[in-house]
C-alpha positions as CSV (number, residue, x, y, z in Angstrom):
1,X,14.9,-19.1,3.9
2,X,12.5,-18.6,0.9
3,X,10.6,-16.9,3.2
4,X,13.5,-13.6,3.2
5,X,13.9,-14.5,-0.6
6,X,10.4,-13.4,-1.3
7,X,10.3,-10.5,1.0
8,X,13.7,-9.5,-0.6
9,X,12.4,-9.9,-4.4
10,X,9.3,-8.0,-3.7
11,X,11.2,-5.0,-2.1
12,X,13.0,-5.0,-5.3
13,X,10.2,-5.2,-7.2
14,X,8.8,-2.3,-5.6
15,X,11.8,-0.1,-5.1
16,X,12.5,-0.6,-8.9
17,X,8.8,0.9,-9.5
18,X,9.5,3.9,-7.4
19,X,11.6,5.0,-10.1
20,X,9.4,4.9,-12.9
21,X,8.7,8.5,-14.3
22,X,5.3,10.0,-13.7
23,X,2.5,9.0,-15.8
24,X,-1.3,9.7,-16.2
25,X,-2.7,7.5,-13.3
26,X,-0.8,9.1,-11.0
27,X,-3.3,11.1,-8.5
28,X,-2.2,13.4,-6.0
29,X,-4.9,12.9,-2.6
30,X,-5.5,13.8,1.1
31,X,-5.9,10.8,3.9
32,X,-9.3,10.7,5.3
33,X,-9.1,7.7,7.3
34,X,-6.7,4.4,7.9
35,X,-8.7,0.9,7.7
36,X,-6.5,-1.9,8.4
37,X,-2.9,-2.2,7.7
38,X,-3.4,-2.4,3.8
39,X,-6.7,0.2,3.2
40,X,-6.8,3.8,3.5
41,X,-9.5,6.3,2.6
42,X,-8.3,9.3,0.7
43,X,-10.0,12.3,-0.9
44,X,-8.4,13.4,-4.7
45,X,-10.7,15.9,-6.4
46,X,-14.0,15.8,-5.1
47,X,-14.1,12.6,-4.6
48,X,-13.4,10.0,-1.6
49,X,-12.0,6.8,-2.5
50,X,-10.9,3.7,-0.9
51,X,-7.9,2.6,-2.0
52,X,-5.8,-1.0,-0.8
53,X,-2.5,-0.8,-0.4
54,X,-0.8,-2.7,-3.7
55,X,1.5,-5.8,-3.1
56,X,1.0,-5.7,0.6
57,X,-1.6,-7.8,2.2
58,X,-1.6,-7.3,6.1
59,X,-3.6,-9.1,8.6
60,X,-7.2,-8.1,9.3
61,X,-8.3,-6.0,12.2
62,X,-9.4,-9.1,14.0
63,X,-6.1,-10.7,13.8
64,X,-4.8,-9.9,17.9
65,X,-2.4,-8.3,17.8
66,X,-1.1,-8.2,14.5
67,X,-3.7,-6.9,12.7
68,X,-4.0,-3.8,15.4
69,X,0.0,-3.2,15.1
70,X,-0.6,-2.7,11.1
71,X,-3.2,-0.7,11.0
72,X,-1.3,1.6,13.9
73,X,1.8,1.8,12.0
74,X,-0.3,2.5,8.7
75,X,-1.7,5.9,10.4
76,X,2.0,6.8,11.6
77,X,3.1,6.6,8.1
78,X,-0.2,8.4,6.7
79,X,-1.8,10.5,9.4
80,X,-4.9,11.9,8.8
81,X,-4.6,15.6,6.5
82,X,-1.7,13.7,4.9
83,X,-0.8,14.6,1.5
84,X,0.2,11.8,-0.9
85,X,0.5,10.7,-4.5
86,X,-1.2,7.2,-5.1
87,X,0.5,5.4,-8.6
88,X,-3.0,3.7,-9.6
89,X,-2.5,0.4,-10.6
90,X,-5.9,-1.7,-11.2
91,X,-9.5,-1.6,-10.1
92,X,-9.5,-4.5,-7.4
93,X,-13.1,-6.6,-7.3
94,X,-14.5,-4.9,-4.4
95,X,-14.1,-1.3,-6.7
96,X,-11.0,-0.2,-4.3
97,X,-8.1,1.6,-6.1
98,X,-5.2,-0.5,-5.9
99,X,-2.3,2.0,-5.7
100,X,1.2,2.3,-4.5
101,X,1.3,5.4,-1.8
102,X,3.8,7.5,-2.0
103,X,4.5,10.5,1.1
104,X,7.7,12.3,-0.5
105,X,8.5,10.6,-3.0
106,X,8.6,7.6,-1.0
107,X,6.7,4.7,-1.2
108,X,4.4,3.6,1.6
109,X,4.0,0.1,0.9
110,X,8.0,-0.7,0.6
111,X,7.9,0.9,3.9
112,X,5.2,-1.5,5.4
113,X,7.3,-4.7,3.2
114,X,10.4,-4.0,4.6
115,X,9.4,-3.6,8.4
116,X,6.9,-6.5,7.9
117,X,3.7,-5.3,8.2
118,X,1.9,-8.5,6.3
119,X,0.3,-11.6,6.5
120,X,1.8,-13.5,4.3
121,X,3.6,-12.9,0.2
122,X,1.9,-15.9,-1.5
123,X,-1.2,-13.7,-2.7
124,X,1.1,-10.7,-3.5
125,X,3.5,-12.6,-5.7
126,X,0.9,-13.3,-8.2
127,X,-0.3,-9.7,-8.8
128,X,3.5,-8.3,-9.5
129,X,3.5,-9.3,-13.0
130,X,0.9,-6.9,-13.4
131,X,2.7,-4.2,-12.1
């Protein structure tokens, strides 16, 4: 039961971001390549950048068969070519971008939340004050 409360409060959470209007750290990128169910490669400017998926942490490739299912999902919802706009949040310790991904106008990682592409909220909860 706290288990749907958690997954239900960070939807929220996230949803109520989407709104927000645009600001500076918004970057507007092309996919270059899907990781595992919470990394993507993108290219914005002449750059490439890895950026990890904010308040979402799915399991890692080597997770059978979870870990295989995010990461396929993840390239149906951001193919490669894709064009997106990542809301940059922080500079994680391994020098990713941690963003929220938006295709549309929608986000990504709600998307990934809500059809419960994760490992587990414990970690997440944490890092949405900082949102």
């Amino acid at each position: 039961m706290v288990f749907k409360f958690r997954l239900i409060g960070v939807a929220a959470l996230l949803l109520a971001q989407t709104a927000l209007p645009v600001f500076a750290n918004n970057l507007t990128a092309t996919v270059v390549s899907v990781g595992d169910g919470d990394t993507i490669r993108v290219r914005t400017g002449n750059k490439t950048v890895t950026v990890r998926l904010a308040c979402i942490d799915a399991p890692e490739m080597k997770q059978n068969p979870w870990g295989q299912q995010s990461s396929a999902r993840l390239k149906q919802l951001l193919p490669v070519g894709q064009g997106i706009t990542l809301r940059a949040i922080e500079t994680d310790k391994y020098k990713r971008l941690v963003a929220e991904v938006f295709v549309e106008n929608r986000s990504v990682n709600l998307k990934m939340v809500q059809e419960g592409q994760y490992e587990s909220l414990s970690s997440v909860s944490q890092r949405l004050s900082t949102i």
